[in-house]
C-alpha positions as CSV (number, residue, x, y, z in Angstrom):
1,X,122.6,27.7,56.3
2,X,120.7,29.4,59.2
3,X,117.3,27.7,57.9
4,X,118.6,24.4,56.8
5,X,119.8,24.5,60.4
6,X,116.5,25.5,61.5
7,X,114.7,22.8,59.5
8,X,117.0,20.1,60.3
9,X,116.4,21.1,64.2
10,X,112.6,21.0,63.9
11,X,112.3,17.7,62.0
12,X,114.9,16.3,64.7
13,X,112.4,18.1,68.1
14,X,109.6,16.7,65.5
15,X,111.1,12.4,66.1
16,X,111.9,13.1,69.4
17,X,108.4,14.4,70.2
18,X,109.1,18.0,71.2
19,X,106.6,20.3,70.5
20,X,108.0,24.1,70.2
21,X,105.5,26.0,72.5
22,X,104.9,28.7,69.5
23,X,102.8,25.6,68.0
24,X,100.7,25.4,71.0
25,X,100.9,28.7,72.4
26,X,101.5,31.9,69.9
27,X,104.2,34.3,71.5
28,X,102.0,37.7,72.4
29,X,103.9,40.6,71.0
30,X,103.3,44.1,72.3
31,X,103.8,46.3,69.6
32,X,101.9,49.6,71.0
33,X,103.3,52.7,69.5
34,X,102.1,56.0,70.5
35,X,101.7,59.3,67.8
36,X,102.1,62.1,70.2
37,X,101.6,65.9,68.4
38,X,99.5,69.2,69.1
39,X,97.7,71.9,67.8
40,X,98.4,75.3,66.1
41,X,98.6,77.9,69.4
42,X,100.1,76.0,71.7
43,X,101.7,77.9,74.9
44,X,105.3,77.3,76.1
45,X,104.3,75.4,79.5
46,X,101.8,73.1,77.3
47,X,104.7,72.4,75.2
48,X,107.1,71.5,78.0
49,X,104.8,69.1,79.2
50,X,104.2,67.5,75.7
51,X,108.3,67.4,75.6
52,X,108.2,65.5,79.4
53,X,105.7,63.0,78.3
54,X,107.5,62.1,75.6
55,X,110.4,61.7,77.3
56,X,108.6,59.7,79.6
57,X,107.3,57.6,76.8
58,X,110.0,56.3,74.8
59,X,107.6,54.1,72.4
60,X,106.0,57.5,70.8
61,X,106.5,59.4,67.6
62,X,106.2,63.1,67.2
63,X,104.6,64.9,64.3
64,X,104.3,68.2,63.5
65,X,101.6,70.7,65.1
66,X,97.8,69.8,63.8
67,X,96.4,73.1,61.7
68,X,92.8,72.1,61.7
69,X,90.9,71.8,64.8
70,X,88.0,70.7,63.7
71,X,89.0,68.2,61.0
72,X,90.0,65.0,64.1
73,X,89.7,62.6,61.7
74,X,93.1,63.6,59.9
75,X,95.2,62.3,62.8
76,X,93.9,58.7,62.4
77,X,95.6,58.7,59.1
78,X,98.4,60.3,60.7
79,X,99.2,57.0,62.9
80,X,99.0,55.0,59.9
81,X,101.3,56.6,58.5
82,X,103.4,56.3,61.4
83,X,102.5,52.8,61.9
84,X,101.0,53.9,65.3
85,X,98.2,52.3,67.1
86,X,97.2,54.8,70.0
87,X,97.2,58.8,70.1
88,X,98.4,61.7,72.2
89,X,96.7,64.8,71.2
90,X,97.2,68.2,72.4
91,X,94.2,70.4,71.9
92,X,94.6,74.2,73.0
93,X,92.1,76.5,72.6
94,X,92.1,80.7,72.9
95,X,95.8,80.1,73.8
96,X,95.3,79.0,77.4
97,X,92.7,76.3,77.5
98,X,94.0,72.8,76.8
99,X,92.4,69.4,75.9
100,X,94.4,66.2,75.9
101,X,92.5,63.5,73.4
102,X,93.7,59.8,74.2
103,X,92.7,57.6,71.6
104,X,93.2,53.7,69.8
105,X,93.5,54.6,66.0
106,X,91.6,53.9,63.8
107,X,88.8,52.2,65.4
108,X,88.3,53.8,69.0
109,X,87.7,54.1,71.8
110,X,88.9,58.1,72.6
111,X,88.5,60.2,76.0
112,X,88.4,63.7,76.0
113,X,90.0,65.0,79.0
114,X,90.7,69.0,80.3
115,X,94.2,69.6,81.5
116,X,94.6,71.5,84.7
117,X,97.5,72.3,87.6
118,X,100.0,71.8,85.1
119,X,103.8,71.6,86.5
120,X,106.3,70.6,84.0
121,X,109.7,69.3,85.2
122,X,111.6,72.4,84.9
123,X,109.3,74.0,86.9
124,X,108.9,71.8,89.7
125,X,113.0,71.5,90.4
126,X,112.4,68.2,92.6
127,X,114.9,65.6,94.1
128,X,114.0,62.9,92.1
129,X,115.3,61.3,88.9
130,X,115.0,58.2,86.6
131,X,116.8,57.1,84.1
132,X,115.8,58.6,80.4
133,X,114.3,55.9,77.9
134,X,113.6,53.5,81.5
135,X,110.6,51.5,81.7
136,X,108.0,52.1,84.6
137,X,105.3,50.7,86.9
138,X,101.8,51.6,86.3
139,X,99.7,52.3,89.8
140,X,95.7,52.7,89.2
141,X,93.7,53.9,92.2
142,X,91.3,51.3,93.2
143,X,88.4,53.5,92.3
144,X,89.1,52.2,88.4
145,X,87.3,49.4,89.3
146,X,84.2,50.8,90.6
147,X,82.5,52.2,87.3
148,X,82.5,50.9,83.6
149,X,84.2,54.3,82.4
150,X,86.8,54.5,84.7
151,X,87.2,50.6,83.6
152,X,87.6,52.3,80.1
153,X,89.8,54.6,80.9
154,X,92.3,52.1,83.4
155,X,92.9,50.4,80.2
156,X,93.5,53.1,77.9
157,X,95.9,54.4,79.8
158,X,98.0,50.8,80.2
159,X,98.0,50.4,76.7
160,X,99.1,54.0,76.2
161,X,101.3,54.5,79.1
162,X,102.5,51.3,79.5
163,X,106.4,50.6,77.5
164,X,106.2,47.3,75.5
165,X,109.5,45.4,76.3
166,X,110.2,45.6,72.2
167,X,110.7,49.3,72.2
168,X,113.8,49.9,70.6
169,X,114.8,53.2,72.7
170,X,114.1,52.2,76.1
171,X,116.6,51.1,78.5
172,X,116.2,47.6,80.6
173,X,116.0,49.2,84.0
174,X,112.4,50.0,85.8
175,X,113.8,52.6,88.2
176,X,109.9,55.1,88.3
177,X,106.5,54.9,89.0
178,X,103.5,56.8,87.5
179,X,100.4,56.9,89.8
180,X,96.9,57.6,87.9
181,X,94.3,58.3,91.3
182,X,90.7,60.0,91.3
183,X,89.9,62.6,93.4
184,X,87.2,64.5,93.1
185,X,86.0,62.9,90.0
186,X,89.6,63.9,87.9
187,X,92.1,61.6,87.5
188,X,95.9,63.1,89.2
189,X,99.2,62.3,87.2
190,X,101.8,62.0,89.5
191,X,105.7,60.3,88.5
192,X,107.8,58.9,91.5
193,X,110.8,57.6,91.5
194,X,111.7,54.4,93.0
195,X,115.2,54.6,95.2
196,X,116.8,53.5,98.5
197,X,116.3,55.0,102.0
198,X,119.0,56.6,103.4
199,X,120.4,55.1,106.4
200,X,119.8,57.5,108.7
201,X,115.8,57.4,108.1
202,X,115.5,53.9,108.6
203,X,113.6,51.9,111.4
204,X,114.1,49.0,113.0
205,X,109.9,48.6,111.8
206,X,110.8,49.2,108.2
207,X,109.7,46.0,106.0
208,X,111.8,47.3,102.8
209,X,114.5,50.0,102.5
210,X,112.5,51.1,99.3
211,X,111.0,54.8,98.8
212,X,109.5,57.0,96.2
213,X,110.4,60.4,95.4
214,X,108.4,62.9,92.9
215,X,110.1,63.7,89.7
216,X,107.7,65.2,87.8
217,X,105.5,66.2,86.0
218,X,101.9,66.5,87.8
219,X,99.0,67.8,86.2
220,X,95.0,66.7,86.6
221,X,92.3,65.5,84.2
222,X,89.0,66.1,83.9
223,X,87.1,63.8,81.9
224,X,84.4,65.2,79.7
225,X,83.9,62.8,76.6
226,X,84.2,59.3,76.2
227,X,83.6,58.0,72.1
228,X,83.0,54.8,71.2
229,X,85.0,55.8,67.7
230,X,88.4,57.7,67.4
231,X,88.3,61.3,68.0
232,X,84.3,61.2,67.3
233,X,81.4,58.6,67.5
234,X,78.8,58.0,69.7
235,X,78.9,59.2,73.3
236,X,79.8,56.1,75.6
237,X,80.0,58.6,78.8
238,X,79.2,62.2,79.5
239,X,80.6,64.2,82.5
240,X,77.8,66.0,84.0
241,X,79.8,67.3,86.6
242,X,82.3,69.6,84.0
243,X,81.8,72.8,83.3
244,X,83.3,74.3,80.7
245,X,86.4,77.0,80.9
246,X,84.2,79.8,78.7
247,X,81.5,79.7,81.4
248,X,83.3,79.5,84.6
249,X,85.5,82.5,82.8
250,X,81.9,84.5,82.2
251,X,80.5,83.3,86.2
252,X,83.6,85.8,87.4
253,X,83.0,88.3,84.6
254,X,79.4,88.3,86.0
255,X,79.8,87.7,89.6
256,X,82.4,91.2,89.1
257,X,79.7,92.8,87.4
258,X,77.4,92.0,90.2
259,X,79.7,94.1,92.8
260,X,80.0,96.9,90.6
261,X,76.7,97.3,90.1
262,X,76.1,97.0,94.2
263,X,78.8,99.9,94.4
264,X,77.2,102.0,92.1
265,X,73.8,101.5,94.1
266,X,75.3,102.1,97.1
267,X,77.2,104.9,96.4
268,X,73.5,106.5,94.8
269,X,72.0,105.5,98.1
270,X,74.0,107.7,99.5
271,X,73.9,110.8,96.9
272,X,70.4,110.7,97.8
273,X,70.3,110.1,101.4
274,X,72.8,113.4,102.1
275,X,70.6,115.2,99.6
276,X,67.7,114.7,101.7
277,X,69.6,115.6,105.0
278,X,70.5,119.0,103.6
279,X,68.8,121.9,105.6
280,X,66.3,124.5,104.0
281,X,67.9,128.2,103.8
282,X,67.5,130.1,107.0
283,X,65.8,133.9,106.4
284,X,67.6,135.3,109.7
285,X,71.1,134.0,108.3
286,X,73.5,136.3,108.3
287,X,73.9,136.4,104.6
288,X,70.4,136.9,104.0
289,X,70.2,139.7,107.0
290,X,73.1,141.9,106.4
291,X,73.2,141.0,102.3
């Protein structure tokens, strides 16, 4: 009956000249759905943060921990099969170096970023609080719009981070904020969320009684790759100011071998300087005289 109804109606709009505005104008639809999973070896505060993203992100699907690392590839197939179009990927490696991979499945583009200052919710213990399954407000430093790759990257993360009203888990309330700003050349996550001042901290200057308060969690990204494909291709941007964990590791391995070996000098320096201080045996000692 629903689409008799329906054709009777159009037919009716049709004589009357009404146009329905999905013949002019198609209704856009924002279907993004994020596949958010990790790697084999992954540490306890790495997981915690993937659990606080995906609270955060109520439009993602979890999967079970990745066992290949070199073998990328596999996870494109994975958001197919989870009918997901973008990518959260945990990378860890040696158990205490991790890699976050954002990409658009299947056909690209992916950034390669390297996760540091990590503090999970738990362990931050702050005031603030937001509603679980809320949508939020997306704030981009104004740097994203000085350079093509941080152009890139402004958009991958509003198609990623950003909750489609469709969702089916979220909530209809946009009570938090999360800040993307570049300092330094890394990008800082930060989550605030959006409440009232109290009364007693109000001014008579005060143009709204709004305020942010940090929930949680923070954490920094270094860029090192961008691909033009999903989790490979061609190299659209290369960092050239990242240096890799393994070599910063082995610049304090060296720079402590360094002072070793100056102590060990010094302290042969020394051998030798109170060697040559010593005084030759006197003949009139007394142990030589009255031996």
């Amino acid at each position: 009956m629903s689409t008799v109804f329906k054709a009777q109606k159009s037919k009716q709009d049709k004589a009357k000249g009404v146009v329905a505005a999905t013949e002019d104008k198609p209704v856009f639809r924002n279907k993004q759905r994020v596949l958010l999973l990790s790697s084999r070896g992954i540490t306890f505060r790495h997981r915690h943060l993937l659990t606080d993203l995906g609270d955060l992100l109520p439009h993602t699907k979890k999967d079970a921990k990745l066992d290949s690392k070199s073998k990328l590839h596999i996870i494109n197939e994975l958001a197919e099969l989870n009918n997901c179009n973008n990518c959260i990927f945990f990378e860890v490696r040696k158990r205490q170096d991790l890699y976050m991979w954002l990409a658009k499945t299947p056909n690209g583009p992916s950034v390669k970023f390297h996760i540091q200052n990590i503090h999970t919710m738990e362990e931050l213990k702050m005031t603030g609080n937001c509603l679980k399954g809320s949508r939020h407000i997306l704030s981009f430093d104004k740097n994203f719009e000085s350079t093509p790759h941080w152009l890139l990257m402004k958009e991958l993360f509003t198609q990623i981070f950003g909750i489609p009203k469709t969702a089916r888990r979220i909530k209809p309330f946009v009570d938090h904020v999360i800040s993307f700003s570049i300092v330094d050349n890394r990008i800082w996550f930060r989550n605030y969320q959006i409440t009232e001042k109290p009364l007693e901290h109000r001014s008579a200057t005060d143009t709204t009684d709004l305020t942010l308060v940090e929930i949680g969690p923070r954490f920094v990204m270094n860029p090192i790759r961008v691909f033009d494909g999903s989790f490979g291709g061609q190299t659209a941007f290369e960092n050239p100011e990242f240096v890799s964990p393994n070599v910063a590791r082995s610049n304090i391995k060296n720079a402590k071998v360094d002072r070793y070996k100056s102590r060990m000098d010094a302290i042969a320096k020394k051998d030798e300087k109170l060697k040559e201080a010593e005084m030759p045996e006197d003949p009139l000692a007394e142990t030589n005289v009255f031996a």
